[in-house]
FIMAR-223951 format. One record per residue (C-alpha): residue number from 1; x, y negated, z. Coordinates in steps of 0.25 Angstrom, whole numbers, m for minus. Example, Ala and Ser with C-alpha at 12.3 -4.5 7.8 and 13.67 -1.06 7.14 Angstrom:
% residues 2
+-----+-------+-------+-------+
! seq !  east ! north !    up !
+-----+-------+-------+-------+
!   1 !    49 !    18 !    31 !
!   2 !    55 !     4 !    29 !
+-----+-------+-------+-------+
***
This chain:
% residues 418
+-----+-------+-------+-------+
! seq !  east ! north !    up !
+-----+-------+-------+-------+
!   1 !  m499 !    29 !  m210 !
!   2 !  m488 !    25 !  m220 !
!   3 !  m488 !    12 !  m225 !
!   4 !  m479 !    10 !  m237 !
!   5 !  m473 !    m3 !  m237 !
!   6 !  m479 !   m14 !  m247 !
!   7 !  m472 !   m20 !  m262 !
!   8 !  m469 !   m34 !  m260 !
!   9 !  m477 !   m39 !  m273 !
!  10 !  m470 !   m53 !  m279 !
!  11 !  m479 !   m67 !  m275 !
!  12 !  m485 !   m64 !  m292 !
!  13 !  m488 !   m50 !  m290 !
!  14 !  m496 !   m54 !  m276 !
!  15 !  m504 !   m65 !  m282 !
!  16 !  m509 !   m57 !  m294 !
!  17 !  m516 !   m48 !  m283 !
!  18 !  m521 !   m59 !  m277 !
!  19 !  m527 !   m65 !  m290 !
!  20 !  m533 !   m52 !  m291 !
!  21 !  m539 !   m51 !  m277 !
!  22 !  m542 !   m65 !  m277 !
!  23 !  m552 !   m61 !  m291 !
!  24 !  m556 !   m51 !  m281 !
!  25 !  m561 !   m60 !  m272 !
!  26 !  m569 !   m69 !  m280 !
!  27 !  m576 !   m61 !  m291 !
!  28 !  m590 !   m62 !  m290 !
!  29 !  m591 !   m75 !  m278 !
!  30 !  m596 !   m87 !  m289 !
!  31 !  m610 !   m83 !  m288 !
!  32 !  m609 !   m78 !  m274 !
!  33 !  m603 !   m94 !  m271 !
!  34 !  m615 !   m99 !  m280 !
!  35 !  m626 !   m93 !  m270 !
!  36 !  m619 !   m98 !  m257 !
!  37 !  m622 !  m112 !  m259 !
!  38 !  m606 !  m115 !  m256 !
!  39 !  m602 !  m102 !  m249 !
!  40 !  m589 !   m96 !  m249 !
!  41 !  m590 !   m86 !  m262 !
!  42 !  m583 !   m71 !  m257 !
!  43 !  m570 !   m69 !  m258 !
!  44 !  m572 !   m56 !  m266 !
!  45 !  m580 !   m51 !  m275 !
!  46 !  m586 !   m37 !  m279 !
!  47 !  m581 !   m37 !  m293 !
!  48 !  m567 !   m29 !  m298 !
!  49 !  m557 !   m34 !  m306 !
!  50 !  m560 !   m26 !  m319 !
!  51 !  m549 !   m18 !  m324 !
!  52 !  m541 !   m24 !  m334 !
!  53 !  m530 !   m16 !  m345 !
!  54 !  m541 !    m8 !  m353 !
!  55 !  m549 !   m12 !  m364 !
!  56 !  m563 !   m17 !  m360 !
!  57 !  m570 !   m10 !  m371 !
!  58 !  m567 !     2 !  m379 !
!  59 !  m567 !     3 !  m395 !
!  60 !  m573 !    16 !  m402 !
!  61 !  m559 !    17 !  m411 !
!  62 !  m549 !    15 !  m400 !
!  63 !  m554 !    26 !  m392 !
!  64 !  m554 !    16 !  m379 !
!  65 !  m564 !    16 !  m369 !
!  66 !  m567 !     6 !  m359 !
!  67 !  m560 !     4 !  m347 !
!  68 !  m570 !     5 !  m335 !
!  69 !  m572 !    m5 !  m325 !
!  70 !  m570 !    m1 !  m312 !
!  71 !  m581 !    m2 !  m302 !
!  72 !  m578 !   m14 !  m294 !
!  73 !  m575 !   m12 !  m277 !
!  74 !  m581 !   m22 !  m270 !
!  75 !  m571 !   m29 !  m261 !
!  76 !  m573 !   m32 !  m247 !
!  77 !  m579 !   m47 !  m244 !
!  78 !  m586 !   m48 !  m257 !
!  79 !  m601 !   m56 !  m254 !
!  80 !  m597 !   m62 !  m241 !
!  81 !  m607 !   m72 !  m236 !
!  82 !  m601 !   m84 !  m231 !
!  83 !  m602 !   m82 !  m217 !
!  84 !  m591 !   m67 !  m222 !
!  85 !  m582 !   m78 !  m231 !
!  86 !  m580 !   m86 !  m217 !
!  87 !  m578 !   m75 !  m209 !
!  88 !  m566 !   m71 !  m218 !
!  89 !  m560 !   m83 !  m215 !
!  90 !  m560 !   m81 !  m202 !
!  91 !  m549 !   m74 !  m193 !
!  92 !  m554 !   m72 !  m178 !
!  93 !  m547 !   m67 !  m163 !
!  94 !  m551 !   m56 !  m156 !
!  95 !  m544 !   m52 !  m143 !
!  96 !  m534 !   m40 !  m148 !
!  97 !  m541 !   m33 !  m136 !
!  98 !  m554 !   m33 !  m141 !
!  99 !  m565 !   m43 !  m146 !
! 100 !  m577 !   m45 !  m137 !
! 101 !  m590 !   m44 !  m143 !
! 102 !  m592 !   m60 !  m143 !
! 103 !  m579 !   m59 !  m154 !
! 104 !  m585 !   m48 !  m163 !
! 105 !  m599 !   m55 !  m163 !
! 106 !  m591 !   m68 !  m168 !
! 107 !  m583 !   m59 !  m179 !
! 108 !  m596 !   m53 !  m183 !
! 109 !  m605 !   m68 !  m184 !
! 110 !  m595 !   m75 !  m190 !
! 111 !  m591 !   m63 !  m201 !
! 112 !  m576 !   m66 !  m196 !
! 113 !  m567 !   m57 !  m206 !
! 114 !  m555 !   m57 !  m199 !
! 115 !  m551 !   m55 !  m184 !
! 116 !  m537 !   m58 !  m177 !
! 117 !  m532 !   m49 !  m165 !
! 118 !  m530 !   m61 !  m154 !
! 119 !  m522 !   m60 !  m140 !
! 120 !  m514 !   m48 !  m136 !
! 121 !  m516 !   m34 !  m136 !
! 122 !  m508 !   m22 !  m130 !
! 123 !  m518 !    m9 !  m133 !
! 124 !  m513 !    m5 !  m145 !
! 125 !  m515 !    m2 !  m157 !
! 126 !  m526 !     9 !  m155 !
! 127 !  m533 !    m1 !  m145 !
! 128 !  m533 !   m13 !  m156 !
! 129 !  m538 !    m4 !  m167 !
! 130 !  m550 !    m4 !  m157 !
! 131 !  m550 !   m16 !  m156 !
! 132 !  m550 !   m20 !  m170 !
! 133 !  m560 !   m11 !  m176 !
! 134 !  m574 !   m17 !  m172 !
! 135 !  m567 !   m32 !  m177 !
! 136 !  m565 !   m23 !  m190 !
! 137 !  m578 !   m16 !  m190 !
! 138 !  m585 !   m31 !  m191 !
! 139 !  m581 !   m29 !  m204 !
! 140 !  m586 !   m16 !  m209 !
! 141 !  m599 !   m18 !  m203 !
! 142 !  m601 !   m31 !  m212 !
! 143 !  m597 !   m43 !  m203 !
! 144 !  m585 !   m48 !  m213 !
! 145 !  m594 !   m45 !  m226 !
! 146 !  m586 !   m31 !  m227 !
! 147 !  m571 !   m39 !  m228 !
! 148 !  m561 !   m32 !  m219 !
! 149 !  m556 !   m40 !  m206 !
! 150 !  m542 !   m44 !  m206 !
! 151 !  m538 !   m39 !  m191 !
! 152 !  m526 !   m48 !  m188 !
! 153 !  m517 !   m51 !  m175 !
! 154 !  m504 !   m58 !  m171 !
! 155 !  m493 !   m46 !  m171 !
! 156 !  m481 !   m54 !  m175 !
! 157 !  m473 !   m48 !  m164 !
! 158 !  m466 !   m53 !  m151 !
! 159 !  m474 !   m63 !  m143 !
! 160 !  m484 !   m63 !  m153 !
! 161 !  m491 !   m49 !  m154 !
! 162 !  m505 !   m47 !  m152 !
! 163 !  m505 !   m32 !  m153 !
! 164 !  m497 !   m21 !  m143 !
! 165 !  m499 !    m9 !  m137 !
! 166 !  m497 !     5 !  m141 !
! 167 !  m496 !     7 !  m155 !
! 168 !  m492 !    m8 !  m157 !
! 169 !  m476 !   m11 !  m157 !
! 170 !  m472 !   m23 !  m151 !
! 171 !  m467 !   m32 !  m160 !
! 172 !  m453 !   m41 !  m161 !
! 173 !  m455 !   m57 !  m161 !
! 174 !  m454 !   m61 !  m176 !
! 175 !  m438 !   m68 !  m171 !
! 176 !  m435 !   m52 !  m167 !
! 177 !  m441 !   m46 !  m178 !
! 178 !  m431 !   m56 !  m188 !
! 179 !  m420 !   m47 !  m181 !
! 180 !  m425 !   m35 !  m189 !
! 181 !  m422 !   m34 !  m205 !
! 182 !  m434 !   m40 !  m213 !
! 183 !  m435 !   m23 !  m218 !
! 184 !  m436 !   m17 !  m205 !
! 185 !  m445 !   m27 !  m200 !
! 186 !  m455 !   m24 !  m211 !
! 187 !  m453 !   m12 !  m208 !
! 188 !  m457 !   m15 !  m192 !
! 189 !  m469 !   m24 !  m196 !
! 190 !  m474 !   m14 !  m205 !
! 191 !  m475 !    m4 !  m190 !
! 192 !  m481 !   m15 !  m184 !
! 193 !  m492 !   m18 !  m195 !
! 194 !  m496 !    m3 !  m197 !
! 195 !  m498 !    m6 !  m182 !
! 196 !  m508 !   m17 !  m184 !
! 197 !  m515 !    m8 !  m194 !
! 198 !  m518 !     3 !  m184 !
! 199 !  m524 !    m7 !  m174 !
! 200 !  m531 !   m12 !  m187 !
! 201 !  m524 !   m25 !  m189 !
! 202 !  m523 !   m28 !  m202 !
! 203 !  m518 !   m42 !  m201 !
! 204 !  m505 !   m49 !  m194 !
! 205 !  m504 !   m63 !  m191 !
! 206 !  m490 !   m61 !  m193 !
! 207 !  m477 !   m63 !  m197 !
! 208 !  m475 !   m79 !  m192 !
! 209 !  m466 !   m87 !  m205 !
! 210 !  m462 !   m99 !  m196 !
! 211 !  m448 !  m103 !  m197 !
! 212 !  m444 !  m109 !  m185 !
! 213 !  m429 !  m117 !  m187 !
! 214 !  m418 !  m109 !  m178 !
! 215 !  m417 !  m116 !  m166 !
! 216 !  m432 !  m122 !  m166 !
! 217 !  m438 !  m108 !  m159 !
! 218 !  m441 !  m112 !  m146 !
! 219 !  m447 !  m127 !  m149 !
! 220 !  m455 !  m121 !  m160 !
! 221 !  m468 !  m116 !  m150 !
! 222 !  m475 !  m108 !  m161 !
! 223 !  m465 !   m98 !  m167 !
! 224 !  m451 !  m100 !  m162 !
! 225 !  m455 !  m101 !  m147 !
! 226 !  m460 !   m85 !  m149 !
! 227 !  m449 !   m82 !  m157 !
! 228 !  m461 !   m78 !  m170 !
! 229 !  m452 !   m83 !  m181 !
! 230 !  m443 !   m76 !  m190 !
! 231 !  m433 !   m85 !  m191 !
! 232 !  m428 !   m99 !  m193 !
! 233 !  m427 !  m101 !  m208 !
! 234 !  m436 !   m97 !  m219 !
! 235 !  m426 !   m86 !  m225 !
! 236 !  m425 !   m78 !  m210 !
! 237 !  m441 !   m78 !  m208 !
! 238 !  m445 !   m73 !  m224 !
! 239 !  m440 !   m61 !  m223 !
! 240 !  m447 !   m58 !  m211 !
! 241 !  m460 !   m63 !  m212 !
! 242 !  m460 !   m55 !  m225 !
! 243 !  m455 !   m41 !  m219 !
! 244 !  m466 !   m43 !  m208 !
! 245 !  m478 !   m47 !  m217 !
! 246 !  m473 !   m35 !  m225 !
! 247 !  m474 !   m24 !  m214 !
! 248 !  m487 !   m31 !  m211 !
! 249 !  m491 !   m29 !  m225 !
! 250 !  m486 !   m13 !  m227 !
! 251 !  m494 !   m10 !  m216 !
! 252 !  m508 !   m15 !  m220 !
! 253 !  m507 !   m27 !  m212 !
! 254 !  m508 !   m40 !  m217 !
! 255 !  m498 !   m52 !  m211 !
! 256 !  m501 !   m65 !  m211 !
! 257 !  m487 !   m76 !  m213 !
! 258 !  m488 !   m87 !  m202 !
! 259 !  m489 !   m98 !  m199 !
! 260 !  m489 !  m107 !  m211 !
! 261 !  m480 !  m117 !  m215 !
! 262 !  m474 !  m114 !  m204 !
! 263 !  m473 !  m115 !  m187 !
! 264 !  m459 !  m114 !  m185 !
! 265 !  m456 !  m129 !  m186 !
! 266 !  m466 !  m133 !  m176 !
! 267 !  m466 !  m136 !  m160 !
! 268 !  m478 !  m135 !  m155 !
! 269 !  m490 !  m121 !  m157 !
! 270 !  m502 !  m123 !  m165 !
! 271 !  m511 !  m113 !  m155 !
! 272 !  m507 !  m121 !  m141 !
! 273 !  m502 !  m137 !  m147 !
! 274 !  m509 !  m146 !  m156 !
! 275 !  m502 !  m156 !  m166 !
! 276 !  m493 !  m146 !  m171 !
! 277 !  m487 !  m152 !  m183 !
! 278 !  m473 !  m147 !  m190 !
! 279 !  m467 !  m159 !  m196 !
! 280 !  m456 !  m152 !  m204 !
! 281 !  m464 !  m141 !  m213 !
! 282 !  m465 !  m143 !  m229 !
! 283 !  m468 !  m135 !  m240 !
! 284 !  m451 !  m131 !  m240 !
! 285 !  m450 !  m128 !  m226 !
! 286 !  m444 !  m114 !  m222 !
! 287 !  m457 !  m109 !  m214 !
! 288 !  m465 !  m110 !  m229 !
! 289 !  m454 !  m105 !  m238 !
! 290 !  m457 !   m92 !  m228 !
! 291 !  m470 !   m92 !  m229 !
! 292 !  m468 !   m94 !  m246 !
! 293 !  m459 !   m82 !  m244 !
! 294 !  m471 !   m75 !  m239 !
! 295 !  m480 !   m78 !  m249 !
! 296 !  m472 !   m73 !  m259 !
! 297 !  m469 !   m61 !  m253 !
! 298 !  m485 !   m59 !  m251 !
! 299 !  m491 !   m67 !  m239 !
! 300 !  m505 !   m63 !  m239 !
! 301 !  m509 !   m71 !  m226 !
! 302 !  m503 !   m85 !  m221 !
! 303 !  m507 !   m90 !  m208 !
! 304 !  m506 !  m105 !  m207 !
! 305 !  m500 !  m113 !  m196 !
! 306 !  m511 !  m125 !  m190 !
! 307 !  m500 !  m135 !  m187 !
! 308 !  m498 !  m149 !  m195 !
! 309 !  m487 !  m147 !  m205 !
! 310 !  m483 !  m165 !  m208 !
! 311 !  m479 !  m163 !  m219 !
! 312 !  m488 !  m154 !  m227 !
! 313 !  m500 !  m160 !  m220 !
! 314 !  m499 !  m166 !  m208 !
! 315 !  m515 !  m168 !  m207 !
! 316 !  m518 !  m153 !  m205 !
! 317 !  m514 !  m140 !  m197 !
! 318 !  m508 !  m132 !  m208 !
! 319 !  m521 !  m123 !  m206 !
! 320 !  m529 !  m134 !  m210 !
! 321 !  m521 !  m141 !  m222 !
! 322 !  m524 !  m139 !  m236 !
! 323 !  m507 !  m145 !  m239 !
! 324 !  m503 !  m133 !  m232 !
! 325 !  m513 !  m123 !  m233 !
! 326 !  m518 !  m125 !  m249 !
! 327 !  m507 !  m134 !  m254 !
! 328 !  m492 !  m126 !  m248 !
! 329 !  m498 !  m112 !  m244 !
! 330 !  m507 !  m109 !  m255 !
! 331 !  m501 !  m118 !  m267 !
! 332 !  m487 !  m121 !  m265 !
! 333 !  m483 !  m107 !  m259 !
! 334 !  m493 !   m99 !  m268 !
! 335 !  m501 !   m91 !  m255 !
! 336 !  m514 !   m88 !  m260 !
! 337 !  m517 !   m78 !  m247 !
! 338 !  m524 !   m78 !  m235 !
! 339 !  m520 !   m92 !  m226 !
! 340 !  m526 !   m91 !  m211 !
! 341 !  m524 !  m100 !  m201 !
! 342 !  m516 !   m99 !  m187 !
! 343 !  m526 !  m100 !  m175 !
! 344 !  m538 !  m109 !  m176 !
! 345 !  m545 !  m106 !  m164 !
! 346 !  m538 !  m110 !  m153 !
! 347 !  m524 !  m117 !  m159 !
! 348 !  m523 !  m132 !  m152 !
! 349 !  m518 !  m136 !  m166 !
! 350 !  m532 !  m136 !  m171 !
! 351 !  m539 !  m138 !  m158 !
! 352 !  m543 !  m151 !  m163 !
! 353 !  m552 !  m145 !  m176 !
! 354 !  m565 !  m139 !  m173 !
! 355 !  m564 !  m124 !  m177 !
! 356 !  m574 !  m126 !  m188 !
! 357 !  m565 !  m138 !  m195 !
! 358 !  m552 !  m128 !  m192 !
! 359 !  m559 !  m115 !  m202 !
! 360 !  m564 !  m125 !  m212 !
! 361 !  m551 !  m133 !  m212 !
! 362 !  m543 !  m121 !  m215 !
! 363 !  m551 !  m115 !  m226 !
! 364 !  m551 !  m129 !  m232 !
! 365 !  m537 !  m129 !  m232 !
! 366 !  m535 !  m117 !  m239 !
! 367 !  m533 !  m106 !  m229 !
! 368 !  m542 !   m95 !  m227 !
! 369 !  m544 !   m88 !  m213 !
! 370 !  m546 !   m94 !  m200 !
! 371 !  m538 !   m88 !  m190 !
! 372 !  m546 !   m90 !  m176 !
! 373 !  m538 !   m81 !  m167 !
! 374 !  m535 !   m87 !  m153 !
! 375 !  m552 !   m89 !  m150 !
! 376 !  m565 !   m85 !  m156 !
! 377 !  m572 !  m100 !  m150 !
! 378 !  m571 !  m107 !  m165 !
! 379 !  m574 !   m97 !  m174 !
! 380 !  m588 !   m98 !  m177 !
! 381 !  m587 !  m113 !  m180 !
! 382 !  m576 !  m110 !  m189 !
! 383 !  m586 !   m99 !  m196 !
! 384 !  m594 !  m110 !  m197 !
! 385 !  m586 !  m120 !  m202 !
! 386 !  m580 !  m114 !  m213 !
! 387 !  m596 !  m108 !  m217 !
! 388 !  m603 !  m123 !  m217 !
! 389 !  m591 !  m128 !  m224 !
! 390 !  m592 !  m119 !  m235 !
! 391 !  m606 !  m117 !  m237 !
! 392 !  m605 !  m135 !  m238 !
! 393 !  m592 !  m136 !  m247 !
! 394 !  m591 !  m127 !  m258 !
! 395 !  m577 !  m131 !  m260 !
! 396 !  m574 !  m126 !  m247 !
! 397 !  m583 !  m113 !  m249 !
! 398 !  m573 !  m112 !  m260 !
! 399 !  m560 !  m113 !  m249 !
! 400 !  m567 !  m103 !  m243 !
! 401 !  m572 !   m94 !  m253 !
! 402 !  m556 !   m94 !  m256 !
! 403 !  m552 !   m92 !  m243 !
! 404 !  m560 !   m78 !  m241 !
! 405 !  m555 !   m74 !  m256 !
! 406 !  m542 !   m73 !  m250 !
! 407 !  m544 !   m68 !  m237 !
! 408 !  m551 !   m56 !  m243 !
! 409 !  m540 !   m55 !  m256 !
! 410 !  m530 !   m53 !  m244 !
! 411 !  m538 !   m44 !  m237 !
! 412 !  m538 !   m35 !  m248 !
! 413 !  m524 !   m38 !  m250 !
! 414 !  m520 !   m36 !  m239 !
! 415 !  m528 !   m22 !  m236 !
! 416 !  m536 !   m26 !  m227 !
! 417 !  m550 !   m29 !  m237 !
! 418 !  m553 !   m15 !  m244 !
+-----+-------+-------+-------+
***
């Protein structure tokens, strides 16, 4: 199948779409909040935008007639019950080899709308289409409240790719793929994504924004050590991070820019080591002005690191701060997309939070989906969690009421929810 190659649209352009898909997704949900007693209203409703530019009514002596209104579509997600809106936010792993039927009977009672290819894989991309298509087929038989799953996986390339086999290529390390010119690798990640769409991922955790200083690699565990950065400034990783998320972008799948503000300055890894805290990041640093770069050339999804950042908020994971999240992501760089979390399942960094607190903390922070991807064991209490919580705190209903909004929006945007 040929792809043609997106239009990069300027940061105003992109947010007029969004204003509009953001109308989308709230028409209609004031009385649906009204009868929930608190609940998270849908993020979309069943009502059109009507079509503007004609006259509303025609007059006799100009001849005019009226314009019709168009019969409104319906759009996926709208009048999901709470227990949907949850599972929206929620991204969960499944073995790339297959889920067991214990996963998929946790998919389908906790409504989960989004699922993440976990592990490693060598079968191919035949073999993972397989694979993929009864975690897709939760949502046409009702499971997600119609909304289309988000697929995802880990296919950044070198160490870290989840997916190989026949019909997958493998992929340089993010420090090789610097070696190529930003256009051809575009070009390359555009092969790799139409990849992923055959297998029926539609979403790649992937391209990683850290910069990590020249000379730091080998003491900075997370990144540098698995040579997964770009570069050592913020002018050498853009480019890249840009040409990568693009490819991803032609070929129908979404990419998500990671890890926000930013691992490249830090020593220890969030997934094995607690009490990682960078002490150097602030709002002007060189791993933001990337991901601000990436915002402008339209980021639709952001994944956010879980260590301490001192001096934006040295009280919270990045995950769980409300400074970082709401007050530099959201307002001071402008994002208004979709914000998941790194690991929350198993990462030591967070070992310390019951799995409920780390959901709940997230969305009350200001981000959207909870990645769960390294284990299943704490996903019910986080369904759970963020379910009581809303149906007891309208102004957290309203975070997530939010949250799902954009989710779905991005969704659409992105292809993935019509």
């Amino acid at each position: 199948m040929t792809r043609t190659p997106r239009t990069r649209r300027s940061p105003s352009s992109r947010r007029t779409t969004l204003l509009a898909l953001g109308l989308l997704a709230t028409i209609g949900t004031s009385g649906a909040l009204a009868g929930c007693s608190g609940d998270p209203v849908p993020s979309t409703g069943t009502s059109g935008v009507p079509a503007t530019g004609g006259t509303s009514s025609g007059t006799a002596s100009s001849g005019t007639t009226p314009t019709p209104t168009p019969t409104p579509t319906p759009t996926p997600g709208a009048d999901l019950s709470l227990d949907e809106k949850v599972g929206q936010l929620l991204m969960v792993g499944v073995p790339a080899a297959g889920a067991d039927d214990a996963t998929l009977a946790l998919l389908r009672d906790e409504h989960v709308g989004n699922v993440f290819l976990a592990g490693r894989s060598t079968a191919g991309v035949d073999a993972t289409a397989d694979v993929v298509a009864p975690l897709t087929a939760l949502a046409q038989d009702g499971t997600t409240g119609g909304v289309p799953m988000w697929v995802a996986t880990d296919q950044e390339g070198g160490l870290v790719q989840v997916l190989r086999g026949p019909g997958f290529s493998d992929i340089p390390s993010a420090q090789d793929q610097a070696a190529m010119s930003a256009a051809d690798l575009e070009d390359a990640a555009r092969g790799w994504g139409a990849e992923l769409a055959d297998a029926g991922v539609n979403l790649n955790l992937a391209p990683v924004a850290d910069v990590v200083p020249e000379g730091t690699a080998e003491q900075n565990a997370p990144i540098g050590y698995f040579g997964r950065q770009y570069g050592s400034t913020a002018e050498a990783v853009t480019p890249f991070v840009e040409a990568f998320a693009g490819g991803m972008q032609d070929a129908g799948v979404g990419a998500v820019v990671k890890h926000f503000p930013g691992l490249g300055l830090v020593g220890g890894n969030t997934d094995t080591d607690a009490g990682v805290t960078d002490t150097e990041t602030d709002a002007g640093s060189a791993s933001v002005d990337v991901f601000r770069a990436s915002i402008d050339d339209g980021a639709r999804v952001v994944m956010m690191s879980t260590a301490v950042y001192a001096k934006l908020d040295p009280d919270a994971p990045a995950a769980f701060s409300g400074p970082v999240v709401t007050g530099l992501l959201r307002e001071k760089l402008g994002f208004d997309g979709v914000c998941m979390t790194d690991d929350l399942a198993a990462a030591k960094q967070v070992a310390d939070v019951a799995p409920a607190d780390r959901a709940v903390r997230t969305v009350d922070a200001g981000c959207d989906v909870v990645l769960a991807s390294a284990s299943t064991d704490g996903v019910r209490d986080m369904a759970e969690g963020l379910a009581a919580r809303a149906k007891d705190d309208p102004e957290f209903a309203a975070k997530v009421d939010a949250a799902v909004g954009r989710v779905l929006a991005a969704k659409q945007e992105l292809g993935t929810g019509g």
